[in-house]
C-alpha positions as CSV (number, residue, x, y, z in Angstrom):
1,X,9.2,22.2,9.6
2,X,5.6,23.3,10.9
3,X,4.7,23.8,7.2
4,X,5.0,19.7,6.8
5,X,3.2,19.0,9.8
6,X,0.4,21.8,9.5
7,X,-0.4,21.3,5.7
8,X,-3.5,20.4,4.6
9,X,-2.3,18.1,1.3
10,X,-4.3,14.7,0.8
11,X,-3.2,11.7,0.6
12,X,-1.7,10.5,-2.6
13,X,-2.1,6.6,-1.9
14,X,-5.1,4.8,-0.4
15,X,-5.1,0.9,0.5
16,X,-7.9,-0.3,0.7
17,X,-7.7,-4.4,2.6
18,X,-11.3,-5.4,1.9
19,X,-10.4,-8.9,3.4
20,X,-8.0,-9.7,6.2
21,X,-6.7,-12.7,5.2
22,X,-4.0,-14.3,2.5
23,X,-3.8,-17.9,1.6
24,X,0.5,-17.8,1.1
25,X,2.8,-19.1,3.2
26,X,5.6,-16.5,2.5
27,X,8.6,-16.6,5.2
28,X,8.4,-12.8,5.0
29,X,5.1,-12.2,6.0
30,X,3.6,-11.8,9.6
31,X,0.3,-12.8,8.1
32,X,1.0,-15.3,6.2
33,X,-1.8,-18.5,6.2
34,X,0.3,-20.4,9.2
35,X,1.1,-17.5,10.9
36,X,-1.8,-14.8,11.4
37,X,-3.5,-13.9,14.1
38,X,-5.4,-11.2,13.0
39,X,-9.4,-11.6,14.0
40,X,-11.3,-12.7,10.5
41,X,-12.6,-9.4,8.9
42,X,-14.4,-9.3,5.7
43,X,-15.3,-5.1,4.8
44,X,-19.0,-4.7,4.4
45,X,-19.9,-3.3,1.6
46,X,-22.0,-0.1,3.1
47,X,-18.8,0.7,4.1
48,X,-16.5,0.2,1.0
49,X,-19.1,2.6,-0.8
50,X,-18.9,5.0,2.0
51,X,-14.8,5.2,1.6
52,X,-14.8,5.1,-2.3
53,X,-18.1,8.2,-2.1
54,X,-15.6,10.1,0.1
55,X,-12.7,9.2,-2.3
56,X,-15.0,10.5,-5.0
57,X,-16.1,13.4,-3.2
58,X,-12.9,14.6,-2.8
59,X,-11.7,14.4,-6.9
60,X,-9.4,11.8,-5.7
61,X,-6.6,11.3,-8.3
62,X,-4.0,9.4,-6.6
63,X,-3.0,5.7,-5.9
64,X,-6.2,3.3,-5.2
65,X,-5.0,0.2,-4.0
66,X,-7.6,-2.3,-3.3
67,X,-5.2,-4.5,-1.2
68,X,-2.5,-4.3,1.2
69,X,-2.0,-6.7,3.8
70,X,-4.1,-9.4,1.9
71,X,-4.5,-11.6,-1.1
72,X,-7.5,-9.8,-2.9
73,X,-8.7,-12.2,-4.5
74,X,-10.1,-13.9,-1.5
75,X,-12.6,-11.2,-1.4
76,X,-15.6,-12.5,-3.8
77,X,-16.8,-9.3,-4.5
78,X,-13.5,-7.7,-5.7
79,X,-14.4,-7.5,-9.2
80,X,-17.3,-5.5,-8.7
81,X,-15.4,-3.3,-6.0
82,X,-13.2,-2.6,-8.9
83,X,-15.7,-1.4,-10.9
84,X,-17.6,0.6,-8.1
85,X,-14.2,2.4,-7.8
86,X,-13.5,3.3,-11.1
87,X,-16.8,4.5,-11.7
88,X,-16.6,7.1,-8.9
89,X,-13.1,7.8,-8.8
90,X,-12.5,8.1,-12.6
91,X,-9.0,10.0,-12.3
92,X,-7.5,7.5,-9.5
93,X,-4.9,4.8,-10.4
94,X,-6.3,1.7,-9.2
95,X,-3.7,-1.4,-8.9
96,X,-3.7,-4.4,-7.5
97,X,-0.9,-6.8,-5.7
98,X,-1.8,-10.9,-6.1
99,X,-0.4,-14.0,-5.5
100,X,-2.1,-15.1,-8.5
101,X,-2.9,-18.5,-7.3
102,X,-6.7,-18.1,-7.3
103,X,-6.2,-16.3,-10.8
104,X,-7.3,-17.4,-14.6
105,X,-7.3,-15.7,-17.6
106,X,-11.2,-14.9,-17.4
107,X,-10.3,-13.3,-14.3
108,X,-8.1,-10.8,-15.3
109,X,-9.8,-9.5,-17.7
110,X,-12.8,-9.2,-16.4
111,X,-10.7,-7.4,-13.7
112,X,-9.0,-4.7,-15.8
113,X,-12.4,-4.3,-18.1
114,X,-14.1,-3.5,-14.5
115,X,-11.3,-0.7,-14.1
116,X,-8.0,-1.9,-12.9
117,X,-5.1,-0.2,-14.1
118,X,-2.5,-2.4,-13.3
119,X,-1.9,-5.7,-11.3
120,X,1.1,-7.1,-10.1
121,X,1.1,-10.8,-10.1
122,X,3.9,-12.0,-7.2
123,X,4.4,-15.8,-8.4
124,X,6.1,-17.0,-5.2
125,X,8.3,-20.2,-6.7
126,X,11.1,-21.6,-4.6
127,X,12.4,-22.7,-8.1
128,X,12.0,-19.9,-9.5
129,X,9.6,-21.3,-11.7
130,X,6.2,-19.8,-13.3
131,X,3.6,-21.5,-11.0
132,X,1.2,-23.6,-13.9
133,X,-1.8,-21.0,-13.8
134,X,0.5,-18.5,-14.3
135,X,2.4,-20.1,-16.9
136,X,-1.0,-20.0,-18.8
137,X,-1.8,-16.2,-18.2
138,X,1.7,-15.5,-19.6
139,X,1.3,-17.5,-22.6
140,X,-2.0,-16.2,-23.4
141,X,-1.0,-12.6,-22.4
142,X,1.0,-12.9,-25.4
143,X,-1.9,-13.6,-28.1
144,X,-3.3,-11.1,-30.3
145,X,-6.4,-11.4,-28.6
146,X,-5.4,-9.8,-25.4
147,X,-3.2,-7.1,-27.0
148,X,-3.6,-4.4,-24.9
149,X,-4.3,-6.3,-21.4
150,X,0.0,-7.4,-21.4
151,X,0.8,-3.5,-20.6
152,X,-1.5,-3.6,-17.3
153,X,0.1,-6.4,-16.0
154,X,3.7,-7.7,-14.2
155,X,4.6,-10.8,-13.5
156,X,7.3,-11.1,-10.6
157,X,9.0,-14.3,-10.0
158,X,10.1,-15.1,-6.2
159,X,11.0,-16.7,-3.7
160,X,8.7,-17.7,-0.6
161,X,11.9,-17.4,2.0
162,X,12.9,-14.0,0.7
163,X,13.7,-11.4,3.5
164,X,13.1,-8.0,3.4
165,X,11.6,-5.4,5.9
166,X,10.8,-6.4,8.7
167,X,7.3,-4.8,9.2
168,X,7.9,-3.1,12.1
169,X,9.6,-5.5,14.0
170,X,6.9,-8.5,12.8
171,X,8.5,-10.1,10.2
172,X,8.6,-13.7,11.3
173,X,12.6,-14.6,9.0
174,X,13.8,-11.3,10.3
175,X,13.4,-10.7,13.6
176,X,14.9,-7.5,15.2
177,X,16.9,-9.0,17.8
178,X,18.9,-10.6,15.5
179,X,18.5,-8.4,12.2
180,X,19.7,-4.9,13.6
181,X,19.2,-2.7,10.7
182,X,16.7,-0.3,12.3
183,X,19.3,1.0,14.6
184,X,20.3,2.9,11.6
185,X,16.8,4.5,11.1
186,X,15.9,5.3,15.0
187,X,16.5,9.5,14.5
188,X,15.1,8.8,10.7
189,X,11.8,10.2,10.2
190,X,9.7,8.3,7.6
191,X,7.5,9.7,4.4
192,X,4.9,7.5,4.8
193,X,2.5,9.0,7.7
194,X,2.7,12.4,5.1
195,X,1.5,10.2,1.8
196,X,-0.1,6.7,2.7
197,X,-3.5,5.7,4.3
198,X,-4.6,2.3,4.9
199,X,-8.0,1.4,6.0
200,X,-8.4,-2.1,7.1
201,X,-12.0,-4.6,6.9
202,X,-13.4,-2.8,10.0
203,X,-12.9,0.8,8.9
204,X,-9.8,0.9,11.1
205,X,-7.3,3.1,9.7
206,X,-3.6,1.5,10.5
207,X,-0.2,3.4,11.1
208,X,0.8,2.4,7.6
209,X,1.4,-0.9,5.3
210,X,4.6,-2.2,7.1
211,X,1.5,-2.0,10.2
212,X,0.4,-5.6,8.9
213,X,-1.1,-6.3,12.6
214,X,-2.7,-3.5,12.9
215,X,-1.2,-2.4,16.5
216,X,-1.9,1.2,15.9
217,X,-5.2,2.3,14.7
218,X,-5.1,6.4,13.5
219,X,-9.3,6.6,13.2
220,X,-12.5,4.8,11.8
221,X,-13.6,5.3,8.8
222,X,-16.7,3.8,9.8
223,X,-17.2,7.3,12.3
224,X,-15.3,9.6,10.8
225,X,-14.6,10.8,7.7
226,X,-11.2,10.2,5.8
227,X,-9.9,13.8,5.4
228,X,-11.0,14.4,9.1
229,X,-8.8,11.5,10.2
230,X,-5.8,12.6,7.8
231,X,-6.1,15.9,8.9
232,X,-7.0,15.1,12.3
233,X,-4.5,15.2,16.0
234,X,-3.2,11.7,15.8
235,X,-1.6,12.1,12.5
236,X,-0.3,15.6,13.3
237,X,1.3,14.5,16.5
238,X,2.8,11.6,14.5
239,X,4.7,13.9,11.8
240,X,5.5,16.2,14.7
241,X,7.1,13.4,16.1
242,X,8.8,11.6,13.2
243,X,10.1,15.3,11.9
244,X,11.4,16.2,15.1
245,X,12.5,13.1,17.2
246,X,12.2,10.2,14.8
247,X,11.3,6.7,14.7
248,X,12.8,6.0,18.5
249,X,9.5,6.7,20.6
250,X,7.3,5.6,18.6
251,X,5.2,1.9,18.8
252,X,5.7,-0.2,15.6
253,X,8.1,2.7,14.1
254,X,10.9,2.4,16.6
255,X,12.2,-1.2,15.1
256,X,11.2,-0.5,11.7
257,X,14.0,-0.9,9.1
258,X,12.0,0.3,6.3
259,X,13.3,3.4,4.8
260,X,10.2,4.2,3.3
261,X,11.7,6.7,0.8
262,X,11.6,6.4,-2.9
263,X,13.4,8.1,-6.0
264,X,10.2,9.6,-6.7
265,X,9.6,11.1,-2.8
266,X,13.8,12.5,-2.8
267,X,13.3,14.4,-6.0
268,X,10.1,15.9,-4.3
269,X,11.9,17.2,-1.5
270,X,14.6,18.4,-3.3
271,X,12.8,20.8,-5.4
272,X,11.0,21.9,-2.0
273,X,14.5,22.6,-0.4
274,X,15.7,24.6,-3.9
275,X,12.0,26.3,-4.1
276,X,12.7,27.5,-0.3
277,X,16.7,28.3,-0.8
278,X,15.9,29.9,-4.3
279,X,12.6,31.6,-4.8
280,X,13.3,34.7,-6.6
281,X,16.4,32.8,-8.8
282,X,14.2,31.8,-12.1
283,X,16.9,29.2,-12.7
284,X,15.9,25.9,-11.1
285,X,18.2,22.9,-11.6
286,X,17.5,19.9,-13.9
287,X,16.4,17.1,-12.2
288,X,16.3,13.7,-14.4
């Protein structure tokens, strides 16, 4: 167990919320337009250089996500935060999740020529039904003039009232009093604290995504350096705590229902539990 709370492996996802603010009204969302109370932040752009040089001094070659509790888009400068980020962190996957209602054609483009790898559009319909600027994207997606741009792009149809986690306990449709699934994951630990780092508009680095509020704050990126936070006390004592006690003491963790574990991450720790049980075999199983 020390070995996973000791190690000294980087972070394979970065979000990076530039703006603090969305302009939905999902019933899923603690910061949705009608329901945030998060102080306005906008991230200066000294300091989005400053994260992306780090990034870039460190070969960074992992997930870049120029969101996360936010609608990009908001952010004025985002296209040319893209671009900032691809130049210096050439070997990173940089996505993008959208509502896509502040989003054309011209727009997209111009946002996967500046370096986005993919974007997610979320068209939230209650109908079910491509929203009209959307509708537009699709059809034109579908041209031969943007051949090419169609693979970088996925368009999700859904439903404003949808529930699903209930970010640690904030979720406003799914309340923990009345949604009990967390009791299953109290002695759970959680993959995230060993993978994901968040840094909100001030610098602020947050527990992790389902942290929408941002009631825990792990360092400042403003002071500190990104691998010093990562590698730093707070996040050790965190995956000492999650290995060893689980979710149950912990702020914002003990009423999350978010399992936080993906086909992906259980195929990972399997071949670490074969590596460990069978070093000296040379027969490893097939894993699909």
């Amino acid at each position: 167990m020390s070995h996973l709370i000791n190690n000294n492996a980087l972070f394979s996802i970065i979000e990076i919320e530039t703006i603090n603010r969305c302009n939905g009204t999902c019933a899923f969302c603690p910061v949705n337009s009608e329901k945030d109370k998060r102080p306005f932040a906008k991230m200066e752009e000294s300091l989005f250089r400053k994260i992306i040089d780090e990034l870039a001094g460190l070969d960074y070659s992992g997930l870049l996500g120029l969101q996360s509790n936010n609608e990009p888009y908001l952010d004025k400068r985002i296209i040319g935060r893209i671009a900032h980020a691809r130049r210096m962190c050439p070997k990173s996957f940089i996505y993008m999740y959208t509502n896509g209602t502040l989003l054309d054609m011209e727009m997209l483009v111009e946002s996967i020529d500046a370096g986005l790898s993919f974007v997610t559009i979320d068209n939230y319909n209650d109908e079910l039904k491509l929203n009209d600027n959307i509708r537009k994207i699709v059809n034109e997606l579908e041209s031969p003039q943007y051949a090419g741009y169609s693979d970088k792009v996925l368009v999700s149809v859904r439903k404003r009232n949808e529930i699903l986690s209930n970010r640690g306990g904030t979720a406003p449709n799914k309340p923990p009093e009345e949604y009990r699934l967390y009791r299953h994951f109290r002695n759970a630990g959680c993959l995230l604290p060993f993978k994901q780092i968040v840094v909100r508009p001030t610098g602020e680095i947050s527990l992790c995504c389902q942290d929408a509020l941002g009631q825990v704050t792990m360092g400042d990126a403003k002071m500190q350096g990104l691998k010093e936070i990562w590698d730093g006390p707070l996040y050790k004592e965190l995956r000492e705590r999650l290995l060893k006690r689980g979710r149950k003491d912990l702020l914002v963790c003990r009423v999350c229902d978010d399992p936080a574990v993906t086909k992906s991450d259980l195929k990972m720790f399997l071949r670490l539990i074969y590596k460990k049980l069978l070093p000296c075999s040379g027969k490893r199983p097939v894993m699909a």
